[in-house]
C-alpha positions in Angstrom: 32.7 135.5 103.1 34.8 138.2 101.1 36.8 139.3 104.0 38.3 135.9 104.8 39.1 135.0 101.1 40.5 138.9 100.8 42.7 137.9 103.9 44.0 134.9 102.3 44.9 136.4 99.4 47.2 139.0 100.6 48.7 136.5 103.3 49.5 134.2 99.8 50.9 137.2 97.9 53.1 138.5 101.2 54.8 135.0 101.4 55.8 135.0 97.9 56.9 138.3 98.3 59.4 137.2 101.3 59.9 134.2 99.1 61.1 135.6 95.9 63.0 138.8 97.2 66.7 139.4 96.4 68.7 137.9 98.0 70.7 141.9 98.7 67.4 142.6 100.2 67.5 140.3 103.2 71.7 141.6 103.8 70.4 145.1 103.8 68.3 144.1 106.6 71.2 142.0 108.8 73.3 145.0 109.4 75.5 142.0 111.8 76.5 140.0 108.8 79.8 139.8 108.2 81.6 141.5 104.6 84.1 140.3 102.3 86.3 143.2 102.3 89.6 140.7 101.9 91.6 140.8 99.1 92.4 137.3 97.3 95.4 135.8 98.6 98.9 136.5 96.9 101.7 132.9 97.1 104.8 134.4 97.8 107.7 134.7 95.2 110.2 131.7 96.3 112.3 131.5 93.0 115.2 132.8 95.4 114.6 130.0 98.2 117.6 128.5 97.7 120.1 131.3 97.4 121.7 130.8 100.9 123.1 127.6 99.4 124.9 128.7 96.8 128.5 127.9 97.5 130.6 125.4 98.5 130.2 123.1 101.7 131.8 120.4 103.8 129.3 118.1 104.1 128.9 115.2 107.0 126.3 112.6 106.2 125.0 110.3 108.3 122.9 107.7 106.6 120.7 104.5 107.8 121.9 101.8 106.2 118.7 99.7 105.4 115.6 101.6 105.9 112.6 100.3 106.9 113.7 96.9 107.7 114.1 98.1 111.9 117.8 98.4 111.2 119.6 100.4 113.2 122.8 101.1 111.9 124.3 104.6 110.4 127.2 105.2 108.0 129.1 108.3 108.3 130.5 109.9 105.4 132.5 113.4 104.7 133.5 115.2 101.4 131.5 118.1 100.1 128.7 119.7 98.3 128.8 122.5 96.1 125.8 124.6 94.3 125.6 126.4 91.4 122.6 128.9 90.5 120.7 128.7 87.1 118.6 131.0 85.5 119.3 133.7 88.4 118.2 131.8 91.3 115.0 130.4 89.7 117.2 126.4 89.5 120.2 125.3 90.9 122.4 122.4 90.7 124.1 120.4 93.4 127.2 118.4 93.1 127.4 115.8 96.2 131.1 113.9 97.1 131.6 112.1 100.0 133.7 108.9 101.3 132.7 106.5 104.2 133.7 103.0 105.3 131.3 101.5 102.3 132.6 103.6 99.9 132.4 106.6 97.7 128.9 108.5 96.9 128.5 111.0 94.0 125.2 112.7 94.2 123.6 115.0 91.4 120.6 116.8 92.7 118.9 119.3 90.1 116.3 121.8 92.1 113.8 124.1 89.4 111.0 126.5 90.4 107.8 126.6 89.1 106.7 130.3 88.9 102.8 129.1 88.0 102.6 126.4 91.3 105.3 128.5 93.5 106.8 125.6 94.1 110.4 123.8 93.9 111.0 120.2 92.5 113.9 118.6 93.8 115.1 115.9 91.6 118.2 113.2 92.6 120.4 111.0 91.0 123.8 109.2 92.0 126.2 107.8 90.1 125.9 104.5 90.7 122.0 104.7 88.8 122.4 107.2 86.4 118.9 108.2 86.5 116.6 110.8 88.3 114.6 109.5 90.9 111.3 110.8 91.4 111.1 114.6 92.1 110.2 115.6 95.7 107.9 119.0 95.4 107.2 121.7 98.2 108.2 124.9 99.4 109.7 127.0 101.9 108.0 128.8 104.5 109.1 130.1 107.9 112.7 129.7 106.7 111.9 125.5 106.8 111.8 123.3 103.0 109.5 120.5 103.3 109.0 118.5 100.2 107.4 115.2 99.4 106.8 112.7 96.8 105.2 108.8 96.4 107.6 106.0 95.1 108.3 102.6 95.4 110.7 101.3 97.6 112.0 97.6 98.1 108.4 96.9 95.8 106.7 98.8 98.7 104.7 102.4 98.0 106.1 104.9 100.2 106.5 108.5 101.1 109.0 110.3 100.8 109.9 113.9 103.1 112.8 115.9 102.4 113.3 118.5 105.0 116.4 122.0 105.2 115.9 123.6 108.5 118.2 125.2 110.9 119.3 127.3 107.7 122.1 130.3 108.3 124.3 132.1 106.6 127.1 128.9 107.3 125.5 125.9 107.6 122.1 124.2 107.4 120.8 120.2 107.8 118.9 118.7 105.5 117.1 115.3 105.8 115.6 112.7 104.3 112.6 110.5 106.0 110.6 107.4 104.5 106.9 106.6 105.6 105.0 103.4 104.6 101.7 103.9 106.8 100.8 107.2 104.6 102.6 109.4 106.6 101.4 108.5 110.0 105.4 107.6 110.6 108.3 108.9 109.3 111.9 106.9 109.8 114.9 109.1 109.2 117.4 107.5 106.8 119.3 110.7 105.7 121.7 113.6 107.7 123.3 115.7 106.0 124.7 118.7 107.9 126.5 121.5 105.8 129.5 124.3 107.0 130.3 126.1 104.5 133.7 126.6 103.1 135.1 130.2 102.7 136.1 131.4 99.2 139.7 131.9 99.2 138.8 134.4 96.0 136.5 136.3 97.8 137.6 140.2 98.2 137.6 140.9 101.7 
């Protein structure tokens, strides 16, 4: 009757054994599993992001003249846009003029980087408000802005995507696009392609 009660015994004491053994014990015995030999994941500098803009641009804007309401009808406007940089790159300011068939738009658009979130905020206002809208926030990446904010428009909640692609050394677009399914859609209600305009002070 010993034997079978000694067996028992040392089966209970090699299953706690298993049970309670470091946790390093059972990856020194899976020579397959996989190692964390990655370093932790650096976000890029983009405090100079907006540098190709700096200057001054002819600007043609083509804008939807009531969005989301199935409207299909675009103004065309042309006057121009012209950026200044602040704080060496890290904010700039853009001063928007142009003239169409229903009138005259001055645009103020204030852009400012946030070292800690590596991201721009994009912040609007015309004259005809006087106030800044709500700021769009994003980033740049693969030489493409996107940025994005929630607001009410028309007493609806909406999205809102502001998009600068097709960025080079002369001209770039840059477009605005409401959603009000939560992004599932987008309508394009904003054009605005730049050229810009050579400084006549410039040394050759």
């Amino acid at each position: 009757m010993n034997a079978p009660n000694n067996i028992h015994a040392y089966l209970l004491l090699w299953c706690l054994a298993l049970i309670f053994r470091p946790p390093q014990a059972h990856a020194q015995q899976n020579p397959n599993a996989p190692q964390s030999n990655a370093s932790p994941a650096t976000n890029r500098d983009g405090r100079h992001d907006f540098d190709f803009e700096i200057g001054t641009w002819h600007t043609h804007l083509t804008r939807l003249q009531h969005p989301l309401t199935g409207s299909a009808t675009w103004i065309e406007y042309d006057g121009t846009s012209t950026i200044r940089k602040i704080w060496n790159g890290r904010a700039n300011l853009v001063e928007l003029e142009v003239d169409g068939p229903t009138g005259h738009i001055e645009g103020l658009s204030l852009r400012l980087y946030n070292p800690q979130s590596h991201e721009w905020s994009l912040n609007f206002a015309n004259s005809a408000q006087g106030t800044m809208s709500i700021p769009t926030v994003g980033e740049f990446k693969n030489d493409r802005g996107e940025f994005y904010d929630q607001e009410t428009f028309n007493n609806r909640t909406i999205l809102v995507r502001n998009v600068f692609e097709d960025i080079t050394a002369n001209s770039y677009r840059f477009e605005q696009s409401f959603s009000d399914d939560g992004g599932k859609t987008w309508e394009l209600n904003w054009i605005a392609v730049d050229t810009r305009i050579p400084d006549n002070n410039a040394s050759s």
